[in-house]
N, C-alpha and C positions, 0 to 999 in steps of 0.2 A: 451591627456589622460583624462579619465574621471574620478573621484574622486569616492573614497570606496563608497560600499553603506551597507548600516547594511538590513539583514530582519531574520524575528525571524518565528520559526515554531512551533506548540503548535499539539504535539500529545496528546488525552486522549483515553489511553489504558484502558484493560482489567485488567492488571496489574501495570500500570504504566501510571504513567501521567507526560510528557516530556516538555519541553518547552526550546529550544535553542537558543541563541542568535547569529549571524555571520555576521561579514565584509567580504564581497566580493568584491573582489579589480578587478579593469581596468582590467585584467592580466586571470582575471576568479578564481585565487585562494582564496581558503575559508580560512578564519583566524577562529577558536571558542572563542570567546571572553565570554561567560558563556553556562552554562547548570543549570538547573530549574529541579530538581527531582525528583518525591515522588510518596509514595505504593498508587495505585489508591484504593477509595472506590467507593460504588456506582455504578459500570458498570457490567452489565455481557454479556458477548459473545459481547460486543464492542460498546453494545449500554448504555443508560444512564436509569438508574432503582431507585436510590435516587439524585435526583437533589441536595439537598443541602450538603449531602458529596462530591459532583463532584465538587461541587462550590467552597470548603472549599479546594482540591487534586490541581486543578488550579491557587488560589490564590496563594497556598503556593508554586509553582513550578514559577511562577509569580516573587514571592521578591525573593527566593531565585536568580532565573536566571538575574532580577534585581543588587542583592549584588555585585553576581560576575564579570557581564559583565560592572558595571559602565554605563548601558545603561537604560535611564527611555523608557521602552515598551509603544509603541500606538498602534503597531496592530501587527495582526499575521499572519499567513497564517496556515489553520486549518484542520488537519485532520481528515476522518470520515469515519467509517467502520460499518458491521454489515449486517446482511443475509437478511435485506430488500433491499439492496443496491443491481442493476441489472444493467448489458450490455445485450446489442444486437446492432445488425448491422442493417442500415437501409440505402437505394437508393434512390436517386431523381435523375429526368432529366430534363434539361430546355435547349428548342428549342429559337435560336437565333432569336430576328425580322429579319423582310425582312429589307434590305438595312443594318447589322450589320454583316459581316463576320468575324468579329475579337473580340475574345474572350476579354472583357474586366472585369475591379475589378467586377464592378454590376451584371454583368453576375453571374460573380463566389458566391456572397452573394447570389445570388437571388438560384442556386441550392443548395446554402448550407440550404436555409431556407426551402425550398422544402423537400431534406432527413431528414431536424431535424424533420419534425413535423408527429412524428411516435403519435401513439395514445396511450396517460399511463392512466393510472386512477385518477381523479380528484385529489388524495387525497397524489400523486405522483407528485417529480419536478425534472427538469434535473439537472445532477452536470456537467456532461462534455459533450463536442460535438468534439467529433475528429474526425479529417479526417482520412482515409486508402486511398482512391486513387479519383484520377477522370479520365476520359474518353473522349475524344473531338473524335465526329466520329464514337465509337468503341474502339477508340485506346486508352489503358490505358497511364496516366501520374502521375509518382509520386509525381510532383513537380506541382508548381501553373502555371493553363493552360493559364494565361495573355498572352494576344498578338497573342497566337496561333489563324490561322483561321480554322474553323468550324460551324458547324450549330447545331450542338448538342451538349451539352455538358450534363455529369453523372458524380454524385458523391456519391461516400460509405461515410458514418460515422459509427464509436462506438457510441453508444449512453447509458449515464450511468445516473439510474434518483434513487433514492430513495422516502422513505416516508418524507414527508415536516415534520411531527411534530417532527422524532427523528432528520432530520438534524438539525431542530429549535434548540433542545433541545442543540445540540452542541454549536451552534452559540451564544444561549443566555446564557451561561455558561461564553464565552470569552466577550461579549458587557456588564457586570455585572462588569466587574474587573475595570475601565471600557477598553474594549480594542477593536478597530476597526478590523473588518476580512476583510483582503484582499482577500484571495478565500479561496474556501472549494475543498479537492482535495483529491477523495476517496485514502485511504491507500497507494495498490499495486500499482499504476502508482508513488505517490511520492517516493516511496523505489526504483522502476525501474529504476528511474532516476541518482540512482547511484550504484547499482546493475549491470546494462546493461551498455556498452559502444554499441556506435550507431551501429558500423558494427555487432555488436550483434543482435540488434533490427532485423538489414536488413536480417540476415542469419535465423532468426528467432530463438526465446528464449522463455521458461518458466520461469517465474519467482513466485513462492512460498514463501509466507508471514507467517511465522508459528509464531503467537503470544499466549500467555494467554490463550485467548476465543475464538480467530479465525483463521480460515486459510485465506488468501487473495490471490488472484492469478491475473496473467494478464498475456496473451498470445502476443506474439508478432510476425508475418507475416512477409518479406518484407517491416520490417521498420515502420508496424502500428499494433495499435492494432487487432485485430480480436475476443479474448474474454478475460473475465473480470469477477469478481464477490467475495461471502464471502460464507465461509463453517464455521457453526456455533463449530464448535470445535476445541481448539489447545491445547497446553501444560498441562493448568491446568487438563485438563479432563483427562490428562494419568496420574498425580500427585493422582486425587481421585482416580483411579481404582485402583491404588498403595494402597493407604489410605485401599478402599473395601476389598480389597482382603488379607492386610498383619494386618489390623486392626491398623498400625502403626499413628500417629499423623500425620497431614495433612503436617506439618513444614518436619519432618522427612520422610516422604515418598518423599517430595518435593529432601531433600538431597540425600537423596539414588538413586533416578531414573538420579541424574544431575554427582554422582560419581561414580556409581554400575554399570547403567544400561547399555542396550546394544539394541538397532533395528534391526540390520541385520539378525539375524536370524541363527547366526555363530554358530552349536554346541560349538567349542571351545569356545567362549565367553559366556557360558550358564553353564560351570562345577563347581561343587564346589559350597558353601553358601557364603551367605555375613552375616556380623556379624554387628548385629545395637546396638551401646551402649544405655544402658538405664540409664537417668541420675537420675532418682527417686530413687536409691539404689534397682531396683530390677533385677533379671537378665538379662544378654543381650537377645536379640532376632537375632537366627539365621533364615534366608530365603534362598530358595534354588534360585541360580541362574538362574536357568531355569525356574521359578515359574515368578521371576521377569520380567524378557526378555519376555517371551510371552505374558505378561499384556502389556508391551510397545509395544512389538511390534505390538500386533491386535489391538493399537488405532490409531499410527500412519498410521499402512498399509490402515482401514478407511478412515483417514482423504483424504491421498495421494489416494486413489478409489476414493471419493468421488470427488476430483477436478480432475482426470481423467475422469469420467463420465461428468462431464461440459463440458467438451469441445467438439469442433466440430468435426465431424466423423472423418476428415481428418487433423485434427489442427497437431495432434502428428507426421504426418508423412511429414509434412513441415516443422519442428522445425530442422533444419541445425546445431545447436550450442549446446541445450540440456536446462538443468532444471540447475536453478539455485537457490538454497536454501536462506531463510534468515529469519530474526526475530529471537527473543531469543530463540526461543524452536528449532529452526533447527540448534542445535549445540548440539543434541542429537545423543551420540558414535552410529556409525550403522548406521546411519539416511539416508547418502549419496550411501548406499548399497541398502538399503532397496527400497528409491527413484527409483532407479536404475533398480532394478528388475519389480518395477510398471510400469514406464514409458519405460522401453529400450530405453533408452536414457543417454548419459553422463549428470554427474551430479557435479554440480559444489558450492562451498561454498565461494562467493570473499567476501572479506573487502569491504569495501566503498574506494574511492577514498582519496587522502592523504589529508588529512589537519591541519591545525598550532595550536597553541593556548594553553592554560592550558588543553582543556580538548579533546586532541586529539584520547584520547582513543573511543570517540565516533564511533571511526569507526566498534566498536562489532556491529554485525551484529543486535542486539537488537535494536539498534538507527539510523537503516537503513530506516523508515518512519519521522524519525525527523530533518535525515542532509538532505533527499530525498526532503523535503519540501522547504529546502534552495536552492536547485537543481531548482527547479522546481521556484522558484522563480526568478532567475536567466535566464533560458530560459524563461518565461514568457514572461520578462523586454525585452529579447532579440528581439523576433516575437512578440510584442506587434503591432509595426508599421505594417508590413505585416503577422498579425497572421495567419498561419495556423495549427498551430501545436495545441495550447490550446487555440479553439476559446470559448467564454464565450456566454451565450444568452443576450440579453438587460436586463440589471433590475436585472440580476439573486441574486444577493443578496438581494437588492431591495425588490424581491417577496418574497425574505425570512426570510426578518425582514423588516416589513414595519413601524415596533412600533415609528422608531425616534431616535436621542440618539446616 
């Protein structure tokens, strides 16, 4: 048996800035040995807009996550989101030399380098390079085509790249503390990772990331991804329209929309006012329920169009198993109704998978990008030796912090 291993995952949200500690034991189960945090400053819609509040929301999620876990931090694994950040799929084909009829490792690098190298704009860099399938012949294989004979072989990848300065701006946030990044691994695939159980992946799932500032999504096919991406609006944007519309404090609209309100779009759940104490000694403020509910619910039904519109003509009607909600704002009353009606598809709200420790409530779907990172840490370590799962480019950090340090 192989001995625990600790790795820590450092989300900085729109709202929050997380940082987790965990022992992963031989066994595969997560122990929590701390949690790290604090109200993010500094970001909006998921990217980083005052560097040095962002710096200060990290630090302090840092000792804190330090205090608790008795564990001194060197590196993390880094999460990073935001509407610059793009998938697409992209195909390579490489024809075997003569005298080689047997599919071997090089073979299979050599198409995978062939599919990466889609064309992005200079000013763009890859974060991941996933496989969806390959093909020896014609003939699809989902699994690695070693050993197989053929003369052809193809391969699909995801391909997800963002803009180098705002990934930077993450990376050099964690290298300042000072703390080494193991990898950068947008949002929604880390949250997937404990979101989705595998036969899930294979039947094909949606999975939706509703946080703060953004939506995040990642589609899953027969076990791979097929699409990916960030929708500039989440939670807080239906908090302001609350604010807009009821005049109420930004604090107190936050309250009302997370006790009052309603998505679905239920007349019954739309009768009647709600009554909002006013603590200044002037009189309460009544609002009608139906006033409320319609403001929630024309941002969320947005958000949910807008990442319907992403996806692929035909993505919705391969999804076998359905949508599955998560982030802190997808735990809005109605929400799984609403979904529902957008995508015609069951809809689903799971916990994270069980795990130990003081701080086991992590499993609120809020901190489903922060244990997802453990997750995925974990598979990594796994297919590291024969990665196909999370293969990385050469240098990819390298290219994105060349400064040293």
């Amino acid at each position: 048996m192989g001995k625990p291993r600790i790795h820590v995952g450092l989300e900085i949200g729109t709202t929050k800035t997380v940082m987790v500690v965990a022992e992963v034991k031989p066994d595969g189960s997560v122990k929590i040995l701390g949690l790290g945090e604090t109200s993010s400053a500094g970001v909006r819609k998921g990217e980083i807009v005052d560097y040095p509040q962002v710096r200060a929301c990290v630090k302090a999620a840092l000792l804190k996550a330090e205090d608790l876990s008795d564990v001194s931090i060197g590196s993390v694994f880094l999460s990073v989101t935001g509407p610059h950040i793009e998938g697409e799929n992209s195909r390579g084909t490489y024809r075997l030399p003569e005298g080689e009829p047997e599919i071997r490792p090089q073979h299979v690098e050599e198409v995978k380098e062939i599919a990466s190298e889609i064309a992005i704009p200079s000013e763009r860099v890859y974060l991941h390079s996933l496989i969806r399938h390959y093909a020896v012949d014609g003939q699809p294989h989902a699994t690695m085509p070693t050993g197989l004979m053929g003369r052809k072989l193809d391969a699909e990848f995801h391909i997800i790249h963002g803009v180098t300065t705002r990934v930077q701006n993450s990376i050099k946030c964690a290298r300042e503390m000072p703390l080494d990044v193991d990898d950068v691994v947008f949002a929604p695939i880390a949250s997937a990772q404990v979101v989705l159980e595998r036969k899930w992946k294979e039947a094909g799932a949606l999975v939706v990331d509703i946080g703060g500032g953004t939506t995040d999504y990642v589609l899953y096919v027969d076990g791979a991804i097929l699409a990916s991406g960030c929708i500039p609006v989440g939670g807080d944007h239906v908090t302001n329209d609350i604010h807009l519309v009821t005049h109420l404090p930004l604090s107190k609209a936050e309250q009302v929309k997370k006790t009052e309100g309603c998505a679905s779009g239920d007349p019954e759940q739309s009768e009647g006012v709600v009554t909002v104490p006013d603590e200044g000694g002037f009189p309460d403020v009544e609002l009608k329920r139906q006033i409320l509910n319609d403001v929630i619910r024309m941002r969320f039904q947005e958000m949910l169009e807008l990442v319907k519109e992403r996806l692929p003509g035909d993505g919705l009607v391969r999804v076998g198993k359905g949508v599955f909600l998560t982030g802190g704002s997808s735990q809005m009353t109605g929400l799984g109704e609403l979904a529902q009606d957008i995508f015609g598809l069951p809809v689903y709200k799971p916990e994270s998978p069980d795990v130990s420790g003081v701080h086991a409530y992590i499993k609120d779907p809020q901190y489903s990008t922060a244990l997802g990172l453990i997750r995925y840490a974990q598979i990594l370590e796994e297919e590291r030796p024969n990665s196909s799962v999370f293969s990385k480019a050469s240098g990819f950090l390298r290219s994105l912090w060349p400064f040293g340090g």
